[in-house]
C-alpha positions as CSV (number, residue, x, y, z in Angstrom):
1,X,0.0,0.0,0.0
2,X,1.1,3.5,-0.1
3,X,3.5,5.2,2.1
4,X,2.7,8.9,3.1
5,X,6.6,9.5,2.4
6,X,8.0,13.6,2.5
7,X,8.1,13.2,-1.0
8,X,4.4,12.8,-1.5
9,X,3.6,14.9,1.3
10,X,5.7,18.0,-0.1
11,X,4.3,17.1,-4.0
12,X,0.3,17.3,-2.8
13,X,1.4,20.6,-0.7
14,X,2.5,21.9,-3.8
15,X,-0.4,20.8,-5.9
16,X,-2.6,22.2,-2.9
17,X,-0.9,25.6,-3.1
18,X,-1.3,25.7,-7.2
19,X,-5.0,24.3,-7.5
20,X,-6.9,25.0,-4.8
21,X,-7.2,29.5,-5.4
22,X,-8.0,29.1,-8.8
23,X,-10.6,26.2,-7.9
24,X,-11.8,28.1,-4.8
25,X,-12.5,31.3,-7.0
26,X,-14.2,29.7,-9.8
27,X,-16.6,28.2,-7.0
28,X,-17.7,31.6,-5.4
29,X,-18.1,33.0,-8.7
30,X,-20.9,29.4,-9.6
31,X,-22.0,30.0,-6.2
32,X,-22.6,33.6,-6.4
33,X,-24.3,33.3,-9.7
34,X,-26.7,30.8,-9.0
35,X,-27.5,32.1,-5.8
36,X,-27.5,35.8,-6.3
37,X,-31.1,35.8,-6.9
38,X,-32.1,35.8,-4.1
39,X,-30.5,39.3,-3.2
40,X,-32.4,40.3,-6.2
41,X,-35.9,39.2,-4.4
42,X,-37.2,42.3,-3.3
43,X,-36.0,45.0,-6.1
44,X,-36.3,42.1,-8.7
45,X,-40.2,41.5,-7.9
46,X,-41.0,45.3,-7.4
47,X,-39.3,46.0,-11.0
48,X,-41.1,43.2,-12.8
49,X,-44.4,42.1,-10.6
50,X,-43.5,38.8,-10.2
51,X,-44.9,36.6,-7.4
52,X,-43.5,34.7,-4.8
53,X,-44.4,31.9,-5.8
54,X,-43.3,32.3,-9.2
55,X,-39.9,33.9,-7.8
56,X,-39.7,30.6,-6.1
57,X,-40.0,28.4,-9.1
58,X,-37.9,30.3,-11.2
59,X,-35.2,30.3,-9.1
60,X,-35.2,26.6,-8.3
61,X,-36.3,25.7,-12.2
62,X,-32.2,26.2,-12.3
63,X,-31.4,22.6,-10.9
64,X,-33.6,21.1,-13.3
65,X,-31.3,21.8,-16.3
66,X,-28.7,21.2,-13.9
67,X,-29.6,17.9,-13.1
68,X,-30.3,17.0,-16.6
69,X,-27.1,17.9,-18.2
70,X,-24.7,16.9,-15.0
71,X,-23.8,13.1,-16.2
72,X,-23.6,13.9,-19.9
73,X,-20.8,17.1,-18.9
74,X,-18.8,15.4,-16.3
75,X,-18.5,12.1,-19.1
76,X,-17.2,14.3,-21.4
77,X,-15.0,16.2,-19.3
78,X,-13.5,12.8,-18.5
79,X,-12.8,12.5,-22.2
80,X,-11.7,16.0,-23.1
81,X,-9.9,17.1,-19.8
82,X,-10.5,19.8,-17.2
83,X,-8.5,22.6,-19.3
84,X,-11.4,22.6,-22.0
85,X,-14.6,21.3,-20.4
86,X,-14.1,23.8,-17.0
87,X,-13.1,27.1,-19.6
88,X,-16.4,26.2,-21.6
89,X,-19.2,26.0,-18.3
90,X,-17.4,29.3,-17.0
91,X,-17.8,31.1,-19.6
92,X,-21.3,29.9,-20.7
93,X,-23.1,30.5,-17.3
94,X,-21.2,33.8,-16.9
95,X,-22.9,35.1,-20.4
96,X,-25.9,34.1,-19.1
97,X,-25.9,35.0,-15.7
98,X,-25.4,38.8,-17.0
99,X,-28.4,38.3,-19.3
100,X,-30.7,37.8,-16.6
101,X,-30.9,41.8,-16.7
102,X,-33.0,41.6,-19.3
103,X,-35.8,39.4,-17.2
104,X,-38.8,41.4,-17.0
105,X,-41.3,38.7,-17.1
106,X,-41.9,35.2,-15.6
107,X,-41.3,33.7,-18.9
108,X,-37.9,35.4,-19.7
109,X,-36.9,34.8,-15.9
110,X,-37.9,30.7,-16.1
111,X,-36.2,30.2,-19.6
112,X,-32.6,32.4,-18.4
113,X,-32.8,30.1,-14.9
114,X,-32.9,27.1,-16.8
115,X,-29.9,28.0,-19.6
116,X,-28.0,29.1,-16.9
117,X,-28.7,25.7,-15.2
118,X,-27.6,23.4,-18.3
119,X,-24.6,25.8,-19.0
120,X,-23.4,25.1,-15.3
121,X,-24.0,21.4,-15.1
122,X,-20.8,19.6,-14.5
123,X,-19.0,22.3,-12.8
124,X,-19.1,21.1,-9.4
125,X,-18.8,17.5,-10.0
126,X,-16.2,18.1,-12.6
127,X,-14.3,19.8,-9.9
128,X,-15.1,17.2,-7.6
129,X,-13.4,14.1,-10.2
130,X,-10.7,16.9,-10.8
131,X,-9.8,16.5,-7.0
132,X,-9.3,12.9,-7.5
133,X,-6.9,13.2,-10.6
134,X,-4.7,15.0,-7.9
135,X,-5.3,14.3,-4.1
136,X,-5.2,10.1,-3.0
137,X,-8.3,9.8,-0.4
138,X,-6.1,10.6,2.8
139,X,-5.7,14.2,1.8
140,X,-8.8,14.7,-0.1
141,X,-11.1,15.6,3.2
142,X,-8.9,18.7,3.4
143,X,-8.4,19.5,-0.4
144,X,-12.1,19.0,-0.8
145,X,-13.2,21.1,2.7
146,X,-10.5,24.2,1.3
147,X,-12.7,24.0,-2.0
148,X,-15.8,24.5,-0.1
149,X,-14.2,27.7,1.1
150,X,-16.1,28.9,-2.2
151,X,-19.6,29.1,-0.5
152,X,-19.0,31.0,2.5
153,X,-16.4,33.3,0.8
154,X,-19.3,33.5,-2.0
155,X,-21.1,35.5,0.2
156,X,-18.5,36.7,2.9
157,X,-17.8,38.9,-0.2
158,X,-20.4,38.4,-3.0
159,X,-23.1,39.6,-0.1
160,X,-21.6,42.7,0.3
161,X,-20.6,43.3,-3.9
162,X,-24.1,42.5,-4.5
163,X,-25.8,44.7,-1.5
164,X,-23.7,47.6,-3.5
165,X,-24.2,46.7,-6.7
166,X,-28.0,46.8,-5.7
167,X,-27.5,50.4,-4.7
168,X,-26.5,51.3,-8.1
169,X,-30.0,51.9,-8.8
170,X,-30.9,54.4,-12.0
171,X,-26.9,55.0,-12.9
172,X,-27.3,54.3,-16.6
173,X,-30.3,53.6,-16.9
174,X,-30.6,50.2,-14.8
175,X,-31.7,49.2,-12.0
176,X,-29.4,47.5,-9.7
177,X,-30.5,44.3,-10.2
178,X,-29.8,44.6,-13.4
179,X,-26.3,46.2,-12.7
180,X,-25.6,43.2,-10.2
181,X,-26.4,40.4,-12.5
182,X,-24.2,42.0,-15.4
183,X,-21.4,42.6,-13.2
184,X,-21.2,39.2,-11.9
185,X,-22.3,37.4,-14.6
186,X,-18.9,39.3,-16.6
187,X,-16.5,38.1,-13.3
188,X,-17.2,34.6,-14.3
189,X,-16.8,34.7,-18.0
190,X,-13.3,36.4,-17.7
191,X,-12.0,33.6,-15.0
192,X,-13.3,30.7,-17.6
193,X,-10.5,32.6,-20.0
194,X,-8.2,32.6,-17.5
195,X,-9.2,28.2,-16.4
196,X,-8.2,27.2,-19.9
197,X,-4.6,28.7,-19.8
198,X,-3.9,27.8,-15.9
199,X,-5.1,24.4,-15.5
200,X,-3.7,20.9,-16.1
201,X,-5.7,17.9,-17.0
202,X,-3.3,15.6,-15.0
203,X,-0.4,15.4,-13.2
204,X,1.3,14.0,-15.9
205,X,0.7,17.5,-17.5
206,X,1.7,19.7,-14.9
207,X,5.4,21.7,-15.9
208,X,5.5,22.8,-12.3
209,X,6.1,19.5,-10.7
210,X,9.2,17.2,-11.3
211,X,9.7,13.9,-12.8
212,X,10.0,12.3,-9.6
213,X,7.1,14.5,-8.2
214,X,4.6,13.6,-11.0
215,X,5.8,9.7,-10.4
216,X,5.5,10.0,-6.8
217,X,2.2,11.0,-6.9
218,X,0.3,9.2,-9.7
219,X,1.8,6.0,-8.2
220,X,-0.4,6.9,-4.9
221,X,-3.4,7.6,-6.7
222,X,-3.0,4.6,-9.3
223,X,-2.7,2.4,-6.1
224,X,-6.1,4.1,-4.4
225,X,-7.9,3.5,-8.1
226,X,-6.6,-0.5,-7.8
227,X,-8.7,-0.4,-4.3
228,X,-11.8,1.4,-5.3
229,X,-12.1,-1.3,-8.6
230,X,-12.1,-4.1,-6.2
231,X,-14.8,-2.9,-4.4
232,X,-16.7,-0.5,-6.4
233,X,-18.7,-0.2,-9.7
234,X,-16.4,-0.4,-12.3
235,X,-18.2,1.6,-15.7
236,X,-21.0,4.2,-15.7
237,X,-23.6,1.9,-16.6
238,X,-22.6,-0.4,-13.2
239,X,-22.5,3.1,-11.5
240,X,-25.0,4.9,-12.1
241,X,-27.2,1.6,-11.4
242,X,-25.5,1.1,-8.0
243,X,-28.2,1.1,-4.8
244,X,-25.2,2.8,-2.9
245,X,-24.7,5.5,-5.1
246,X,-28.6,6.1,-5.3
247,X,-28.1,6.2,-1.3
248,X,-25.8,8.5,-1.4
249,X,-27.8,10.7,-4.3
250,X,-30.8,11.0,-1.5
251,X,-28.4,11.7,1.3
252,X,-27.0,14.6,-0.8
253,X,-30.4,15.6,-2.2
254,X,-31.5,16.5,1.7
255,X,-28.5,18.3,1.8
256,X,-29.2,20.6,-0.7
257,X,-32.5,21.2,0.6
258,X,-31.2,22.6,3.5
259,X,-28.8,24.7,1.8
260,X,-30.8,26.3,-0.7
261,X,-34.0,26.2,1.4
262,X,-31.7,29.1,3.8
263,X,-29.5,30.4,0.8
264,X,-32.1,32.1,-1.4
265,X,-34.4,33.7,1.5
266,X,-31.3,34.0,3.9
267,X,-30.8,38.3,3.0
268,X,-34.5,38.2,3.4
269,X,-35.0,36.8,6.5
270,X,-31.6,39.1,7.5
271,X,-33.4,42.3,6.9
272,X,-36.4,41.3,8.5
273,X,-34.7,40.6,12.0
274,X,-33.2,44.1,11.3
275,X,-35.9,45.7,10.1
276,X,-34.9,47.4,7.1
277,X,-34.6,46.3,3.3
278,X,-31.9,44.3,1.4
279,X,-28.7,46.4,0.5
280,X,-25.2,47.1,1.6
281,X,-26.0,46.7,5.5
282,X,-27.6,43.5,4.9
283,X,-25.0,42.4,2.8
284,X,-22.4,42.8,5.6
285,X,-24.6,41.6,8.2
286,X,-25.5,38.6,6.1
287,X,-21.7,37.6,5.8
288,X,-21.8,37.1,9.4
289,X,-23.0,33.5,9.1
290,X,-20.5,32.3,6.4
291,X,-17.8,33.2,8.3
292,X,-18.6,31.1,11.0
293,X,-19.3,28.3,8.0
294,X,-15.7,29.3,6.6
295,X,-14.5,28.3,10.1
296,X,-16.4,24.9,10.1
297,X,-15.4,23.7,6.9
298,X,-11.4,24.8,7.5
299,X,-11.4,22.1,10.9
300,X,-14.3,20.2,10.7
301,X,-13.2,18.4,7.6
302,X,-9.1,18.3,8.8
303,X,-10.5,16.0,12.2
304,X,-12.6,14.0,9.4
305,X,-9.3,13.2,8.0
306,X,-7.1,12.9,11.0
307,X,-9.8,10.5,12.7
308,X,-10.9,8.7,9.5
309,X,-14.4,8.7,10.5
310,X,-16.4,10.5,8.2
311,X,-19.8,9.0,9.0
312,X,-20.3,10.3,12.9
313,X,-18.8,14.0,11.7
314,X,-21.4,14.1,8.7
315,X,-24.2,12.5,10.7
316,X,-23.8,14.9,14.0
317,X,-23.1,18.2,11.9
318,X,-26.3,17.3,10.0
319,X,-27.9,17.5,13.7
320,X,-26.3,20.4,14.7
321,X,-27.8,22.2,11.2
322,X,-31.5,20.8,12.0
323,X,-31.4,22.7,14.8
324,X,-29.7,25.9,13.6
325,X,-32.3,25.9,11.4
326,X,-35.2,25.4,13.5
327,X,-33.7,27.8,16.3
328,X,-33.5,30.3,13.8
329,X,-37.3,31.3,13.5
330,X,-38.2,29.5,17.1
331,X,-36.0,32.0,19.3
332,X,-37.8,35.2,19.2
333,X,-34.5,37.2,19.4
334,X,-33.0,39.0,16.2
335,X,-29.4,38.0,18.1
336,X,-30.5,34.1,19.1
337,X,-31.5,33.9,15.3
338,X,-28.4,35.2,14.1
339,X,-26.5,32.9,16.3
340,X,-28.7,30.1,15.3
341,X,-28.2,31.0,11.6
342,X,-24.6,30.8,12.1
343,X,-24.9,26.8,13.1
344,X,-27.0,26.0,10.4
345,X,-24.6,27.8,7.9
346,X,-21.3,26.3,9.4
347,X,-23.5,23.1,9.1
348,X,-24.8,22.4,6.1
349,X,-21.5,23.7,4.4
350,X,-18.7,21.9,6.5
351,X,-20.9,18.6,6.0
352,X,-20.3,18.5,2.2
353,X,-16.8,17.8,2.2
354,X,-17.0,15.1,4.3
355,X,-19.8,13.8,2.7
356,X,-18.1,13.5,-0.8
357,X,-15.1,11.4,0.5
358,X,-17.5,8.8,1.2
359,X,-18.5,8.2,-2.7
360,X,-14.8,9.4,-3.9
361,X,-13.1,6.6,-1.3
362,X,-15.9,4.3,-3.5
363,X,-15.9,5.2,-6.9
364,X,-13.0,5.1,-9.4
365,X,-11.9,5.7,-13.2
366,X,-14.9,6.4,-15.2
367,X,-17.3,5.1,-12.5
368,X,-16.4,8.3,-10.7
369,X,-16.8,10.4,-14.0
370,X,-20.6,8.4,-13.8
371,X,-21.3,8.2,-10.2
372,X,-20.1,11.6,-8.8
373,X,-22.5,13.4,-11.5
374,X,-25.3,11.0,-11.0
375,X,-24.8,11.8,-6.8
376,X,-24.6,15.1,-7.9
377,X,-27.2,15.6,-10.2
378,X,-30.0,13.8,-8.3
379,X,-28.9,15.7,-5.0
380,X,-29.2,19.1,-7.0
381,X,-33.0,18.2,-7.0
382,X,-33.3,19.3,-3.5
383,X,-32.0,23.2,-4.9
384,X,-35.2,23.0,-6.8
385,X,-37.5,21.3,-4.4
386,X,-36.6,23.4,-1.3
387,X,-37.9,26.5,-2.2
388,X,-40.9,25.3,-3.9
389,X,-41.5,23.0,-0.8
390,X,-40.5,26.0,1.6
391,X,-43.1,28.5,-0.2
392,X,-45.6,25.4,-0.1
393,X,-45.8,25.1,3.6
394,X,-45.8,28.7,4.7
395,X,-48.9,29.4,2.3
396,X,-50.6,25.8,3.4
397,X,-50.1,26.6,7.2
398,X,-50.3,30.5,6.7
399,X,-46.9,30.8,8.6
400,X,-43.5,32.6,7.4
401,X,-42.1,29.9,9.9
402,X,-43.7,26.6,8.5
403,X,-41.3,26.4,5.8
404,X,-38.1,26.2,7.8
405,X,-39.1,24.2,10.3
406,X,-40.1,21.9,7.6
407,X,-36.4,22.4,6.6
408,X,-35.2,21.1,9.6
409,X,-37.1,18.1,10.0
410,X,-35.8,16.8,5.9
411,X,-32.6,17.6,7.6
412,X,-33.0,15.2,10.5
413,X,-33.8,12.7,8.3
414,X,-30.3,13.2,6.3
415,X,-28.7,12.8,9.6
416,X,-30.5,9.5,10.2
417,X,-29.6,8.7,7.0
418,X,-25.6,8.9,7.2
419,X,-25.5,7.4,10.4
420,X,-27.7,4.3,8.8
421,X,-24.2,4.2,6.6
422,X,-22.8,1.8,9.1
423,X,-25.8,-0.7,8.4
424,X,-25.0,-1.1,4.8
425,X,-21.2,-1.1,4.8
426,X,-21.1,1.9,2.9
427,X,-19.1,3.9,5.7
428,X,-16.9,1.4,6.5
429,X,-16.2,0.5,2.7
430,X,-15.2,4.1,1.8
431,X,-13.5,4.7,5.7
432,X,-11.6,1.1,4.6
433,X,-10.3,2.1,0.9
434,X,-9.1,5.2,2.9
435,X,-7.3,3.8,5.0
436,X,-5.8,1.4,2.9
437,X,-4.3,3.9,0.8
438,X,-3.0,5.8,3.4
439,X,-0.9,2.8,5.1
């Protein structure tokens, strides 16, 4: 098996130091402009006289393409390489991310939502498979919780940008909606210029690293792929009919229900516990919460890798967000919320890392090209279902409450879910393949 020698260790420093800003800023831009509409709500339905509930399906109506298109993208990228495939989504969904200035009407708002959907699909897992091409499982808890830096960053300083640019109201002739989605929209387009000139496929492609450094390293991750074909699915038919990869797709759908069920009404629910509308104070104030998630996901994921149980951190931080969430609109306090807000944040964010070493520890070659969309795409369902369900319960039981307190029971079932890991062997498969490599 493979040694951790200070060869290997010094080589995946390196590559951490090289990949991980670039990946980490193309995340909080994809982040940003998927979940930028909801700093949009208020100005965005007084401009064009859409209603909530139409706000609601057009901005979940996203993960539909999404969902669609993620297998398809993430197989090709495995043929074509990261360099191409990642330079292509950026630039696509940033063009269309700016275009959303120009929806004035449901219709114009469903059909951008949806293109900007397909042109993302295969970002995230791509990035996810990426990680594997360059980090063997022991350092991939880590590699993968630095990556998730890009949500809470997102809006550490995307909350603010867009809080200003949403102040920029009438300068040109726009509204600052309009000003916002342009502006951001533009970032990302320029950064998938820049992907296609700064990435690698593979080690083998990287002029940065030695000879010995690219051996060293693709020896460890060919001996991790010789682990995961023993025991896992070995092509994308066999994956992406696997029962443990569906598990994990419904474990990963809750997931996102929690996270987008807070994300797109999160500035909303911040300016009504301070009493004034969505803009630059908000913004700041709503960057509060992903600081605390920023902090989470640096440690959270590091004691994941140090104890090698990923199954009891993902299953107790899933608890932890339940009740952030729920605490949230049960404490009557503007400060208890806050604080509550900033457990459910740190929560549902510092679980995904450690969530996705469970299917990477299982899946290998093109299985993982198969399986880690298919998780993906299937779990992206909960981005659309969330709101739709959120808006659902608070008209049904005529409570602004209803909806996340809803949240936080789907959330309790995720936990119950990961811990049931243990009962199909699917923790202690993925926590074994780990450790093997890592001997």
């Amino acid at each position: 098996m493979v040694a951790q020698t200070p060869t290997l260790l010094s080589t995946i420093s390196k590559v951490t130091k090289r990949l991980l800003p670039f990946l980490l800023l193309m995340y909080i831009l994809a982040f940003l402009d998927r979940a930028n509409v909801g700093f949009a709500k208020a100005a965005f339905q007084a401009d064009t006289g859409i209603s909530n509930a139409a706000f609601a399906f057009g901005a979940s109506i996203f993960f539909l393409g999404y969902a669609l298109f993620e297998v398809p993208s993430n197989l090709i990228m495995h043929r074509v390489g990261a360099k191409i495939w990642m330079a292509r989504i950026m630039v696509t969904w940033g063009l269309i991310s700016a275009a959303m200035m120009f929806a004035h009407n449901e219709t114009t708002f469903y059909i951008l939502r949806v293109l900007l959907g397909i042109a993302e699909a295969g970002f995230f897992p791509g990035v996810i498979l990426y990680l594997t091409y360059w980090f063997p499982s022991f350092a991939r808890g880590r590699a993968m919780g630095l990556f998730y830096f890009g949500a809470p960053l997102a809006f550490i300083f995307g909350s603010p940008l867009s809080g200003l640019l949403l102040e920029f109201q009438g300068v040109g002739g726009l509204h600052g909606w309009q000003w916002m989605f342009l502006v951001e929209g533009l970032l990302a387009s320029v950064v998938g210029v820049w992907a296609y000139f700064y990435l690698d496929n593979k080690p083998a492609d990287a002029k940065w690293l030695t000879a010995q450094e690219k051996t060293v390293l693709q020896d460890a991750l060919n001996a991790e792929d010789t682990v995961k074909q023993s025991h896992g699915p070995r092509g994308t038919l066999a994956a992406l009919k696997s029962g443990r990869v569906l598990y994990f797709s419904l474990i990963y759908f809750i997931i996102q229900m929690s996270v987008y069920g807070v994300v797109f009404y999160l500035p909303t629910q911040v300016a009504g516990l301070l009493g004034t509308k969505v803009g630059l104070t908000v913004g700041i104030v709503t960057a509060i919460p992903w600081v605390c998630a920023m902090v989470a996901t640096y440690y959270l994921p590091r004691l994941s890798d140090q104890t090698g149980e990923r199954r009891l951190f993902a299953g107790g931080i899933l608890v932890v967000c339940a009740a952030g969430i729920a605490a949230s609109v049960a404490s009557g306090s503007p400060l208890l919320s806050m604080i509550a807000l900033c457990f459910a944040a740190a929560g549902f964010i510092s679980v995904q890392p450690i969530f996705w070493t469970l299917p990477t520890g299982y899946l290998g070659g093109v299985a993982a090209a198969g399986g880690i969309a298919l998780i993906n795409s299937l779990g992206s369902l909960g981005g659309f279902v969330a709101p739709n369900v959120k808006n659902w319960a608070e008209a049904t039981f005529a409570s602004t409450s209803a909806g996340l307190y809803l949240l936080a029971c789907t959330t309790l079932i995720g936990a119950i879910l990961v811990f049931a890991l243990a009962a199909i062997g699917v923790g202690r498969e993925a926590r074994s393949g780990a450790a093997a490599t890592s001997r």
